[in-house]
PyMOL CGO cylinders between C-alpha atoms (Angstrom):
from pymol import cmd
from pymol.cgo import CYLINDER

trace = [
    CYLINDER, -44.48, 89.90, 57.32, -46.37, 91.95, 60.09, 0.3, 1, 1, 1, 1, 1, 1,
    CYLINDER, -46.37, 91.95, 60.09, -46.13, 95.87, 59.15, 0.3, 1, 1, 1, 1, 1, 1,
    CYLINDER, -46.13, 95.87, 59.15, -46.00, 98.11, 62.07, 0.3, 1, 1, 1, 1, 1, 1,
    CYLINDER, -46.00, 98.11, 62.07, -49.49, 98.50, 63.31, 0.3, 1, 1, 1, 1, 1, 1,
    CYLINDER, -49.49, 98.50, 63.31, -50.65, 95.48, 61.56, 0.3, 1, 1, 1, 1, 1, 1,
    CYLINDER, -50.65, 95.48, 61.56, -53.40, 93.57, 63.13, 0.3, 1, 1, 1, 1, 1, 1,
    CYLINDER, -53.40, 93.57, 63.13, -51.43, 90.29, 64.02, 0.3, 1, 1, 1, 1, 1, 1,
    CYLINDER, -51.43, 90.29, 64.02, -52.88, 86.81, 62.12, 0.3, 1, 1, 1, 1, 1, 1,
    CYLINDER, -52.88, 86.81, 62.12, -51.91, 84.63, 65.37, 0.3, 1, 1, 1, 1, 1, 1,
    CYLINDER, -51.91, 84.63, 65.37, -50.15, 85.00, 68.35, 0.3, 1, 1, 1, 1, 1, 1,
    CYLINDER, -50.15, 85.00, 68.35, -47.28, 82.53, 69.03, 0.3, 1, 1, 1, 1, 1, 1,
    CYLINDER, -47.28, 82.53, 69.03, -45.63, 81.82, 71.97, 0.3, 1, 1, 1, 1, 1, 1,
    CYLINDER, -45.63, 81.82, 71.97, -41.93, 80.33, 71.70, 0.3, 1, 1, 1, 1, 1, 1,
    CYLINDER, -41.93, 80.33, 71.70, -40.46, 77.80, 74.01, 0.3, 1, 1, 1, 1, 1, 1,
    CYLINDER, -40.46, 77.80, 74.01, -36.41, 77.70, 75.09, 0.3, 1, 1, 1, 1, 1, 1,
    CYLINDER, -36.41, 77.70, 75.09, -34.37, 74.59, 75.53, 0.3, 1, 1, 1, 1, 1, 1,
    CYLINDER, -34.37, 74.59, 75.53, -33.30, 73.26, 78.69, 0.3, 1, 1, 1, 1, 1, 1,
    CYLINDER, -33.30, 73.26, 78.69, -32.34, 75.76, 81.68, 0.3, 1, 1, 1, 1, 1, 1,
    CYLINDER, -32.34, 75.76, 81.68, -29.64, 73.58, 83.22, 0.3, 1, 1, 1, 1, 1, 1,
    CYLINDER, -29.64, 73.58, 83.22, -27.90, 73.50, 79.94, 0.3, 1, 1, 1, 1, 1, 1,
    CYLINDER, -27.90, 73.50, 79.94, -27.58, 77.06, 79.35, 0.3, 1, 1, 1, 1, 1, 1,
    CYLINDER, -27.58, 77.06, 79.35, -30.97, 77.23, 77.33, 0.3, 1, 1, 1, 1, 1, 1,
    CYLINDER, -30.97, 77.23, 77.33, -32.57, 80.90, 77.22, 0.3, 1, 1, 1, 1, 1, 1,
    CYLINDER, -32.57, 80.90, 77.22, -34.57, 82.85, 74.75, 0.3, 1, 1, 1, 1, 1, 1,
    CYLINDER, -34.57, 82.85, 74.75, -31.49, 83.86, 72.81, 0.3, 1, 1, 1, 1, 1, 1,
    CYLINDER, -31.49, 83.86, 72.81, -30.88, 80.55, 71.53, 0.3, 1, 1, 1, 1, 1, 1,
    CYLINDER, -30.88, 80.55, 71.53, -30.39, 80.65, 67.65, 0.3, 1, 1, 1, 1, 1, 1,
    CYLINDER, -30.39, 80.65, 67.65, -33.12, 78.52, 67.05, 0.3, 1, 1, 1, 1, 1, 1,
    CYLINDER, -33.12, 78.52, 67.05, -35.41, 79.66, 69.42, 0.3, 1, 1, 1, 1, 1, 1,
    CYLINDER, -35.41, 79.66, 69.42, -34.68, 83.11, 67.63, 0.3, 1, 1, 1, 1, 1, 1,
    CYLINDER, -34.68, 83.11, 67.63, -35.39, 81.60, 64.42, 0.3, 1, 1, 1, 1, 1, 1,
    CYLINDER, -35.39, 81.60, 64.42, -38.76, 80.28, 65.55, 0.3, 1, 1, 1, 1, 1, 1,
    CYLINDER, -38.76, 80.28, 65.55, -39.94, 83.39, 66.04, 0.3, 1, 1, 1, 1, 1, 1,
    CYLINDER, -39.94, 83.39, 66.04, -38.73, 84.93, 63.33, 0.3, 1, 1, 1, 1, 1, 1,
    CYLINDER, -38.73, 84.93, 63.33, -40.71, 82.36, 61.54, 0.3, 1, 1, 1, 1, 1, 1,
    CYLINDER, -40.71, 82.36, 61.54, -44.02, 83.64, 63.46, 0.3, 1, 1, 1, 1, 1, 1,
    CYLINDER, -44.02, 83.64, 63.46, -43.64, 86.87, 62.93, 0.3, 1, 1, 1, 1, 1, 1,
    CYLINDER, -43.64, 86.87, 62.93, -42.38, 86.70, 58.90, 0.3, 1, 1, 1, 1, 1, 1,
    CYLINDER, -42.38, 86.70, 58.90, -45.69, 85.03, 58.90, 0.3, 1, 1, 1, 1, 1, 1,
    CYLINDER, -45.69, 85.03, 58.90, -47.67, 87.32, 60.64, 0.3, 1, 1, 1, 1, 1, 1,
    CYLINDER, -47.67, 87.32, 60.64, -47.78, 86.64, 64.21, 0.3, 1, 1, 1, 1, 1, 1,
    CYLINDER, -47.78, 86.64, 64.21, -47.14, 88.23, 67.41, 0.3, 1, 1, 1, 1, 1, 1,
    CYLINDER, -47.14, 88.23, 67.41, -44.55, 86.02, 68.41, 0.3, 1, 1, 1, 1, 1, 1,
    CYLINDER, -44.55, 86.02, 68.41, -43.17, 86.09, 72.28, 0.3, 1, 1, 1, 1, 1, 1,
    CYLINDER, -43.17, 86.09, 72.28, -40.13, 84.72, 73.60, 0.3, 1, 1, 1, 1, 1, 1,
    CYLINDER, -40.13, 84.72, 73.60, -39.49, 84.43, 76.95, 0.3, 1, 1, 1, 1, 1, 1,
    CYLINDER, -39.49, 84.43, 76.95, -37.29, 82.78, 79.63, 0.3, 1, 1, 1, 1, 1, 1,
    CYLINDER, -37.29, 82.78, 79.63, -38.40, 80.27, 81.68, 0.3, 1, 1, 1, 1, 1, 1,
    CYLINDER, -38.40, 80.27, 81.68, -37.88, 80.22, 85.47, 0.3, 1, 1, 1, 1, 1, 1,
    CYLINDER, -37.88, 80.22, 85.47, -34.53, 80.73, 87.12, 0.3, 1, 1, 1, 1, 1, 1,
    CYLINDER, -34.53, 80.73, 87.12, -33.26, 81.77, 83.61, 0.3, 1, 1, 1, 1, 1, 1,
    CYLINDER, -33.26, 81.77, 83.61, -31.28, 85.22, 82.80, 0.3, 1, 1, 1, 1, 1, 1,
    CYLINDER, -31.28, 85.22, 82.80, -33.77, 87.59, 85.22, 0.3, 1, 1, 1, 1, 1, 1,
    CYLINDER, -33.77, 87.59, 85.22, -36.56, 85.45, 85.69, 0.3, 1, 1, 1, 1, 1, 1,
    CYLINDER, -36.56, 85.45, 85.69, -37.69, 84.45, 89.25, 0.3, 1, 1, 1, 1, 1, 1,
    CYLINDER, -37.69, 84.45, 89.25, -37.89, 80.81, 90.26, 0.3, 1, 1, 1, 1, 1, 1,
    CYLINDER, -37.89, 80.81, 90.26, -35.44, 77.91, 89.68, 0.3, 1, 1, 1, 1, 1, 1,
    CYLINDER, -35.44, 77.91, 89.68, -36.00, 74.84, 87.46, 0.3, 1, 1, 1, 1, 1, 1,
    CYLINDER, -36.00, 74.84, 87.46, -38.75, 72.78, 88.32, 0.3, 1, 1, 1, 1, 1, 1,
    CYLINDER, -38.75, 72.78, 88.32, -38.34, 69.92, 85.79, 0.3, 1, 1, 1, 1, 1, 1,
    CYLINDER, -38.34, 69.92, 85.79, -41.14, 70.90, 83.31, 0.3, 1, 1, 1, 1, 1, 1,
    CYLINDER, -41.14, 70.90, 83.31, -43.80, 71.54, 85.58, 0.3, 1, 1, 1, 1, 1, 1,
    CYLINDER, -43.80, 71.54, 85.58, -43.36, 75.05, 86.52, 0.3, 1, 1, 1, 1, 1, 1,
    CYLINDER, -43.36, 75.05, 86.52, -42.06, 75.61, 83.28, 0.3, 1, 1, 1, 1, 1, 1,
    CYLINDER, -42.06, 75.61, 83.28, -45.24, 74.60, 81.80, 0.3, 1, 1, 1, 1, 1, 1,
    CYLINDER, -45.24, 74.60, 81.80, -46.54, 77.06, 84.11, 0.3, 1, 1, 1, 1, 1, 1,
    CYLINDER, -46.54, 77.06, 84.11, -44.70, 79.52, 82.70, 0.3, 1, 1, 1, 1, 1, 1,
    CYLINDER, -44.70, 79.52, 82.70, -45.78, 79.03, 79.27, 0.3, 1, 1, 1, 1, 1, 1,
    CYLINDER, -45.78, 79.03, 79.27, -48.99, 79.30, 80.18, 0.3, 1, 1, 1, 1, 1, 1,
    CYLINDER, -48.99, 79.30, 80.18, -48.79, 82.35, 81.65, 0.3, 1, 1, 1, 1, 1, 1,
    CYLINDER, -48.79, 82.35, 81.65, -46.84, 83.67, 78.82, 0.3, 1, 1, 1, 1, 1, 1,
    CYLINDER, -46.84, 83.67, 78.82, -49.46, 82.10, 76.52, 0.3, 1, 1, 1, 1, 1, 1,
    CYLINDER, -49.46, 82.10, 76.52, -52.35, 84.31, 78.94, 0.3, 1, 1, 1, 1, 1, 1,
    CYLINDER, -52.35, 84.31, 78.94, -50.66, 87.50, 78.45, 0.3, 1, 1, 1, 1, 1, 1,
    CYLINDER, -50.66, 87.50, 78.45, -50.15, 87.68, 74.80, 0.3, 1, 1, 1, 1, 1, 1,
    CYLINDER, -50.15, 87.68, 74.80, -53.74, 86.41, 74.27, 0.3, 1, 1, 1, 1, 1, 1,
    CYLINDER, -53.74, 86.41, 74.27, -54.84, 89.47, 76.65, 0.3, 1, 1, 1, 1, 1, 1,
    CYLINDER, -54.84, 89.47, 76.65, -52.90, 91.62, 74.51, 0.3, 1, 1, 1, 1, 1, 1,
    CYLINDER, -52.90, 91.62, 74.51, -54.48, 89.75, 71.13, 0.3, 1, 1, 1, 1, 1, 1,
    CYLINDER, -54.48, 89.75, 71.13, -58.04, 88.58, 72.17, 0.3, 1, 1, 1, 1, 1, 1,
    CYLINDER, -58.04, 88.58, 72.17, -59.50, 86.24, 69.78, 0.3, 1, 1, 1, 1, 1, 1,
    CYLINDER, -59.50, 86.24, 69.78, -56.65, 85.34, 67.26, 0.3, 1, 1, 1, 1, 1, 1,
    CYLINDER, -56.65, 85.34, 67.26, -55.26, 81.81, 65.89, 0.3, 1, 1, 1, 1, 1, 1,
    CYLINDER, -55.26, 81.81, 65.89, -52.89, 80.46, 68.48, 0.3, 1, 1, 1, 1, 1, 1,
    CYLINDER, -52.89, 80.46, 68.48, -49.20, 78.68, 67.41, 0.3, 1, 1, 1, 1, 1, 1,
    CYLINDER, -49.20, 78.68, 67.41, -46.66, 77.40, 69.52, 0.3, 1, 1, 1, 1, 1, 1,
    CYLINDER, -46.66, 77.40, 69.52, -43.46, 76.67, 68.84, 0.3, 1, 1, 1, 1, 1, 1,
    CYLINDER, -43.46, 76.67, 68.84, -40.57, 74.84, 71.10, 0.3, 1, 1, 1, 1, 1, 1,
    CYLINDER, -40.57, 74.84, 71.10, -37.22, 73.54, 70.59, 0.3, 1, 1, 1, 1, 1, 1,
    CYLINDER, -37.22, 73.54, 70.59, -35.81, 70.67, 72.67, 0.3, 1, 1, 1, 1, 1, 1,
    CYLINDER, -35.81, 70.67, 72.67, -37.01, 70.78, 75.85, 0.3, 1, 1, 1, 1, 1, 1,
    CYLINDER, -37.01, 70.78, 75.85, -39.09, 73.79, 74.76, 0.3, 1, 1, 1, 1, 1, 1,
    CYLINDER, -39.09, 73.79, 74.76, -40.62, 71.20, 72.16, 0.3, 1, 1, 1, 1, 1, 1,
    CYLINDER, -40.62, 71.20, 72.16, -42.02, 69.04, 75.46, 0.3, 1, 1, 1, 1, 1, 1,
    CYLINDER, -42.02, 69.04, 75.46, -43.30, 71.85, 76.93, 0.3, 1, 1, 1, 1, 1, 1,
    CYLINDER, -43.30, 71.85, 76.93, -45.59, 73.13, 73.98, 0.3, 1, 1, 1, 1, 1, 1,
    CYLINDER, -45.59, 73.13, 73.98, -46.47, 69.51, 73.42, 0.3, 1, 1, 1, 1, 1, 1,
    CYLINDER, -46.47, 69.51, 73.42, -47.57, 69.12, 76.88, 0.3, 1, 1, 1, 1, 1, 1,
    CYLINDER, -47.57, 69.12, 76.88, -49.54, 72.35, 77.16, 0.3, 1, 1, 1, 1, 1, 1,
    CYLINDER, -49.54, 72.35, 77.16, -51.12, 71.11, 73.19, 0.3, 1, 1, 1, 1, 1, 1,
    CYLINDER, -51.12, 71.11, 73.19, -52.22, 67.50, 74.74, 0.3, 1, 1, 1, 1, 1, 1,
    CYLINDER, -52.22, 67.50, 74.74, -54.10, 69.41, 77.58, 0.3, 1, 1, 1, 1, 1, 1,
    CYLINDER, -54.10, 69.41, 77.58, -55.75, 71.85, 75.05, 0.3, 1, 1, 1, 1, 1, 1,
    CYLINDER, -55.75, 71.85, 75.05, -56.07, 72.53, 71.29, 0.3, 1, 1, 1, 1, 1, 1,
    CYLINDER, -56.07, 72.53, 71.29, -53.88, 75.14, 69.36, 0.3, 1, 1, 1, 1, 1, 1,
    CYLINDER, -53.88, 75.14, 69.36, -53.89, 75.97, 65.50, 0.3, 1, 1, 1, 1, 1, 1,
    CYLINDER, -53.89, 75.97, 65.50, -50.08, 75.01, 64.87, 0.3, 1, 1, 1, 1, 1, 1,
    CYLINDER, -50.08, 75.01, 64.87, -47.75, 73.28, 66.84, 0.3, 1, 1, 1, 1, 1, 1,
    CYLINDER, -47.75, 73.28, 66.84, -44.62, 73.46, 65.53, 0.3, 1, 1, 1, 1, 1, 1,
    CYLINDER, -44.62, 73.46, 65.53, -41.52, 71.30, 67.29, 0.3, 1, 1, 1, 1, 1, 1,
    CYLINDER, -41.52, 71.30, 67.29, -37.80, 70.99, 66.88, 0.3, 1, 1, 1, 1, 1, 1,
    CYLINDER, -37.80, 70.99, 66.88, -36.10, 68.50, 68.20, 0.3, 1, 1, 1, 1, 1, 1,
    CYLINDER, -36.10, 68.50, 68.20, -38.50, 66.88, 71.07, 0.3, 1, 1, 1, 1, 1, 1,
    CYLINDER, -38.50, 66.88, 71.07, -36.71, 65.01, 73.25, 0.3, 1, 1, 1, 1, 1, 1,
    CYLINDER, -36.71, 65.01, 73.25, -39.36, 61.96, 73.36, 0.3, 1, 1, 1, 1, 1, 1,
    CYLINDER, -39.36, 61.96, 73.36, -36.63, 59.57, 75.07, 0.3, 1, 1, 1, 1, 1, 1,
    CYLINDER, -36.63, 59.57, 75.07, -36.78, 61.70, 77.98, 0.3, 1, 1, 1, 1, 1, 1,
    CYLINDER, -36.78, 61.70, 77.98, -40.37, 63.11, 78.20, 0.3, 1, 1, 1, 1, 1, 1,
    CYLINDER, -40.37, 63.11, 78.20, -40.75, 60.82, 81.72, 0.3, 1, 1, 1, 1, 1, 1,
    CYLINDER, -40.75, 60.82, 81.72, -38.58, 63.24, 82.99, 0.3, 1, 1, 1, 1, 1, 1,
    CYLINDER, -38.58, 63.24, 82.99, -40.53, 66.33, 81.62, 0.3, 1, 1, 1, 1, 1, 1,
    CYLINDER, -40.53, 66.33, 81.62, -44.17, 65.54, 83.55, 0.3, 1, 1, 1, 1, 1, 1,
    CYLINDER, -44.17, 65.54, 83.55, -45.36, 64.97, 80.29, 0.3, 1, 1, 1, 1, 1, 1,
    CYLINDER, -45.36, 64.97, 80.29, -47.82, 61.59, 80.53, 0.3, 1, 1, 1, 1, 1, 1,
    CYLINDER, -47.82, 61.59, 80.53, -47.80, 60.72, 76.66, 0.3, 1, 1, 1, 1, 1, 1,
    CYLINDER, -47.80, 60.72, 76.66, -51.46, 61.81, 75.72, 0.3, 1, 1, 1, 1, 1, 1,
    CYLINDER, -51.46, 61.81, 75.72, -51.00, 62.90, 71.84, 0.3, 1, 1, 1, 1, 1, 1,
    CYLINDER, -51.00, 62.90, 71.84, -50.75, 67.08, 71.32, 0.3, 1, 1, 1, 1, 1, 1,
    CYLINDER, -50.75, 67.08, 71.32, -53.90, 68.54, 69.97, 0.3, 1, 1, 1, 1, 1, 1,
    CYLINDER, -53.90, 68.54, 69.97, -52.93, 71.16, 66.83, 0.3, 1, 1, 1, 1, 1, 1,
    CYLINDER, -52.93, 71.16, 66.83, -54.90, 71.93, 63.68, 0.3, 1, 1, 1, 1, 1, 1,
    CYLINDER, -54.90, 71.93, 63.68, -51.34, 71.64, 61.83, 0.3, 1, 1, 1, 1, 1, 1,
    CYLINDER, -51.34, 71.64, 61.83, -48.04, 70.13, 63.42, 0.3, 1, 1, 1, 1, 1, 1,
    CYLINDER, -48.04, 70.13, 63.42, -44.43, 70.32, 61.99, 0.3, 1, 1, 1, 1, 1, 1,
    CYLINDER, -44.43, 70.32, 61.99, -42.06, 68.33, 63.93, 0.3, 1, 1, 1, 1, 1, 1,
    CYLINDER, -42.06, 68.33, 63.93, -38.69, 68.90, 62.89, 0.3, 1, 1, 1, 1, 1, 1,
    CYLINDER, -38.69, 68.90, 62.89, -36.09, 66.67, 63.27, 0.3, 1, 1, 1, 1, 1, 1,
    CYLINDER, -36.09, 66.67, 63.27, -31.89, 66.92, 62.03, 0.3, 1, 1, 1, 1, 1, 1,
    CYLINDER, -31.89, 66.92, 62.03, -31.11, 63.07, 61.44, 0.3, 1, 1, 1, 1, 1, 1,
    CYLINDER, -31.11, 63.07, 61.44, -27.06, 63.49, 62.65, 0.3, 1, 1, 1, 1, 1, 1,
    CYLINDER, -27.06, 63.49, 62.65, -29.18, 65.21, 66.60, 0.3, 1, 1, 1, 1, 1, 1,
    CYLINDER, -29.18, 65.21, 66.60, -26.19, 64.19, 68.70, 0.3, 1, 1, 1, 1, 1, 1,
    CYLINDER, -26.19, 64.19, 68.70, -28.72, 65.36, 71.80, 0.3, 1, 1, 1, 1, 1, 1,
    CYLINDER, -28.72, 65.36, 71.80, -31.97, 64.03, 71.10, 0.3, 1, 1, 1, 1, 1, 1,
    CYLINDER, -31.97, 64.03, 71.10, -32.33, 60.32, 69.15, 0.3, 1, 1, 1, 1, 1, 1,
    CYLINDER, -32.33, 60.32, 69.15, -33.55, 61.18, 66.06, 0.3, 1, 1, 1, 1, 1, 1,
    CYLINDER, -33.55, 61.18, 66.06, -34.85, 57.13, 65.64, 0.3, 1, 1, 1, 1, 1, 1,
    CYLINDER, -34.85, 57.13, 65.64, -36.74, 57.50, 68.77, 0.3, 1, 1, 1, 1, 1, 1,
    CYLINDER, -36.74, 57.50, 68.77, -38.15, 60.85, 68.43, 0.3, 1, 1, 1, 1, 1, 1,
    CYLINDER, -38.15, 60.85, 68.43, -39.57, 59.55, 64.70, 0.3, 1, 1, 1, 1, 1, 1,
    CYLINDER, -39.57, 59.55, 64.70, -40.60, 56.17, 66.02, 0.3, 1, 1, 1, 1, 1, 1,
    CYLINDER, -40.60, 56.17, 66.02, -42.49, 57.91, 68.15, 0.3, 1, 1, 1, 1, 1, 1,
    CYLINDER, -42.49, 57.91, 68.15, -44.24, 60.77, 65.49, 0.3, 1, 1, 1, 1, 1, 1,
    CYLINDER, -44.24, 60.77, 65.49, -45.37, 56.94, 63.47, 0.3, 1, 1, 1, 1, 1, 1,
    CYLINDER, -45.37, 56.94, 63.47, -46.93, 55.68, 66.65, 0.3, 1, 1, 1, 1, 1, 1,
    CYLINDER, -46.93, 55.68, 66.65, -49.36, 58.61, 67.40, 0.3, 1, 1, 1, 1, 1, 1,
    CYLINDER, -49.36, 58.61, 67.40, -53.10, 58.27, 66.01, 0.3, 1, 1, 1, 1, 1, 1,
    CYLINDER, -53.10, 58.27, 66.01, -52.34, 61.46, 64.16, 0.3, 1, 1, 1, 1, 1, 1,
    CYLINDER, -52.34, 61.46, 64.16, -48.95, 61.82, 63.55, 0.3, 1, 1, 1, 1, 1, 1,
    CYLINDER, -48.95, 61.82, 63.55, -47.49, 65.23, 62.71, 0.3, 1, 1, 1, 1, 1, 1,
    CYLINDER, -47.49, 65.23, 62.71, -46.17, 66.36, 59.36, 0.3, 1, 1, 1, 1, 1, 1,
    CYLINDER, -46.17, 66.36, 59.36, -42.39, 65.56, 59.90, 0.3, 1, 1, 1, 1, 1, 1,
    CYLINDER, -42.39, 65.56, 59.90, -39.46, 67.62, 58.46, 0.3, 1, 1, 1, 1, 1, 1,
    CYLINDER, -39.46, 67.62, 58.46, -36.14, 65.37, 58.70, 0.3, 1, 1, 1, 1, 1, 1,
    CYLINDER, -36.14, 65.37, 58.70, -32.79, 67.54, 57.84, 0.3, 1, 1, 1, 1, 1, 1,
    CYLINDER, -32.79, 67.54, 57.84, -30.34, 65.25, 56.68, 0.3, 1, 1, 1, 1, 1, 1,
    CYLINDER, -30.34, 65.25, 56.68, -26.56, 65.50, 58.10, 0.3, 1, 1, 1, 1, 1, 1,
    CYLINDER, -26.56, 65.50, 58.10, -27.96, 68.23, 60.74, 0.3, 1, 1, 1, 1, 1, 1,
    CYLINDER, -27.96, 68.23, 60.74, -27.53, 68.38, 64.30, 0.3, 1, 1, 1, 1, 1, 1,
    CYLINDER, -27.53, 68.38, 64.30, -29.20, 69.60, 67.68, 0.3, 1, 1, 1, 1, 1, 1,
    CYLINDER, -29.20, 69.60, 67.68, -28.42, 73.11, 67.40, 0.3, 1, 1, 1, 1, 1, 1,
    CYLINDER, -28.42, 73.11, 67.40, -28.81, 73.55, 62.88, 0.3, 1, 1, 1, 1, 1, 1,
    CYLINDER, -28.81, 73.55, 62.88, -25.65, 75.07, 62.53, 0.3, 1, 1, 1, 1, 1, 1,
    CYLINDER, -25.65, 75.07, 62.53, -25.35, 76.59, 59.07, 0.3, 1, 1, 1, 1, 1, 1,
    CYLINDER, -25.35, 76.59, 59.07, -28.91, 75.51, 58.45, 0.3, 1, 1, 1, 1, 1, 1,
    CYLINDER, -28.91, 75.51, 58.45, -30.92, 77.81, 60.04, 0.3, 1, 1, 1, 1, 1, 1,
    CYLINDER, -30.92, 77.81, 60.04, -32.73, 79.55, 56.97, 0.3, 1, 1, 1, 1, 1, 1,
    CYLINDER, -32.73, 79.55, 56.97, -33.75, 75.87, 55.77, 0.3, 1, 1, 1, 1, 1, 1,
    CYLINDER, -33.75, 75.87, 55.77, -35.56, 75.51, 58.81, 0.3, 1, 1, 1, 1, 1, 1,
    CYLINDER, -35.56, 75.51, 58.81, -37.22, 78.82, 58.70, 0.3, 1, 1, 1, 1, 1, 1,
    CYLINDER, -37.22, 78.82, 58.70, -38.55, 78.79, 55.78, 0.3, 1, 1, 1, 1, 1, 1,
    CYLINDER, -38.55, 78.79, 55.78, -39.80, 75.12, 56.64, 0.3, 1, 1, 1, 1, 1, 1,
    CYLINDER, -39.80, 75.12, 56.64, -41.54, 76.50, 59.75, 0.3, 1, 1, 1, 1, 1, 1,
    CYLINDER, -41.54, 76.50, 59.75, -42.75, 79.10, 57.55, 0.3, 1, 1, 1, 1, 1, 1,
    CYLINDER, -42.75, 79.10, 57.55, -44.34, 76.98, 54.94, 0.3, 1, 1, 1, 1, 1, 1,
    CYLINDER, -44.34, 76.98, 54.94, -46.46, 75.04, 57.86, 0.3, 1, 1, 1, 1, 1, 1,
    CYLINDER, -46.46, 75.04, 57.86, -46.97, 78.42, 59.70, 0.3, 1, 1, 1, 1, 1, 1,
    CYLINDER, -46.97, 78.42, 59.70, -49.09, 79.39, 56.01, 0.3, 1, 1, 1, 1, 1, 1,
    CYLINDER, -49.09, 79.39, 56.01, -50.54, 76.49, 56.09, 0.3, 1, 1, 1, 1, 1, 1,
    CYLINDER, -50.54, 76.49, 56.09, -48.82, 75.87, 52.40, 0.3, 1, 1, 1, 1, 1, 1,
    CYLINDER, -48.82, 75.87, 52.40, -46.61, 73.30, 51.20, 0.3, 1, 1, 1, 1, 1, 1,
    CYLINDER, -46.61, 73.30, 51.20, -43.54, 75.11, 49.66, 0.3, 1, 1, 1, 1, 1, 1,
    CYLINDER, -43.54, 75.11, 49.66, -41.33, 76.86, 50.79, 0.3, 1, 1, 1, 1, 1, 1,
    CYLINDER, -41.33, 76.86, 50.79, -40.80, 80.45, 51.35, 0.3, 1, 1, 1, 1, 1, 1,
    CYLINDER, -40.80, 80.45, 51.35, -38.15, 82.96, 51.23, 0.3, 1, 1, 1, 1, 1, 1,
]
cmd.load_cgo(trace, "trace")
């Protein structure tokens, strides 16, 4: 956990699901994301994308958005020169860090839910992210996002991430949020188990 004053280990930025669906920063699992980061030593930013809660702009169909993250990304790396960089996204946050990781490298990539049978509709062009360490997380009962098409698609990558499939969970991990924390936290330390 980072101690007040604590040199950060990373900085990670953390992507929102979809604006027209009422997605913001203060989604549950967007919040637990970041939790994630920072139990793991990170300084971990959330933000909202464009048109969302107080932010300027209106939805521009992951272009802008990506955009966005970048400039998010820019601003915590001028606050933390020189430090590991992780990004996290759920949903449509997911296609948005996995766009910005297949145009440059980052040291873990960590995404829930992607919604691969819709990434046409994201900008995204279906080059392969670039991360050190990648934790795609997947609930197998997603009534959003196919879980068969999002893992069909994980197998057909030349590197395919490490992938994390929650059995009988949904979109949204209700009453299985600390699972996937401390999942996100094991890959976040680069270990294998799990941590409280």
């Amino acid at each position: 956990m980072l101690e007040y004053g604590e040199r950060p280990a990373a900085t990670a930025v953390v992507c929102h699901p979809h604006p027209l669906y009422q997605g913001t920063m203060h989604n549950k699992v967007v919040y637990t994301l970041a939790r994630a980061a920072v139990q793991s030593g990170a300084a971990a930013l959330r933000f909202n994308f464009r048109g969302v809660g107080h932010s300027e702009g209106r939805h521009d169909n992951g272009r802008g958005e990506l955009e966005d993250f970048r400039a998010a990304e820019r601003w915590l790396e001028a606050r933390y020169p020189g430090l590991a960089r992780w990004r996290l996204g759920f949903s449509f946050g997911a296609a948005i860090v996995i766009r910005a990781s297949s145009e440059d490298s980052c040291d873990v990539l960590v995404t829930v839910a992607p919604p691969v049978d819709r990434f046409s509709d994201y900008a995204l062009d279906g080059s392969a992210p670039q991360a050190r360490r990648w934790l795609l997380a997947q609930g197998d009962g997603d009534e959003v996002v196919s879980a068969e098409a999002t893992l069909a698609w994980a197998r057909s990558l030349g590197r395919p991430p490490e992938v994390a499939v929650f059995e009988g969970v949904g979109h949204f991990f209700h009453g299985n949020l600390t699972v996937l924390r401390r999942r996100v936290c094991a890959t976040l330390s680069g270990t294998n188990e799990e941590q409280v």
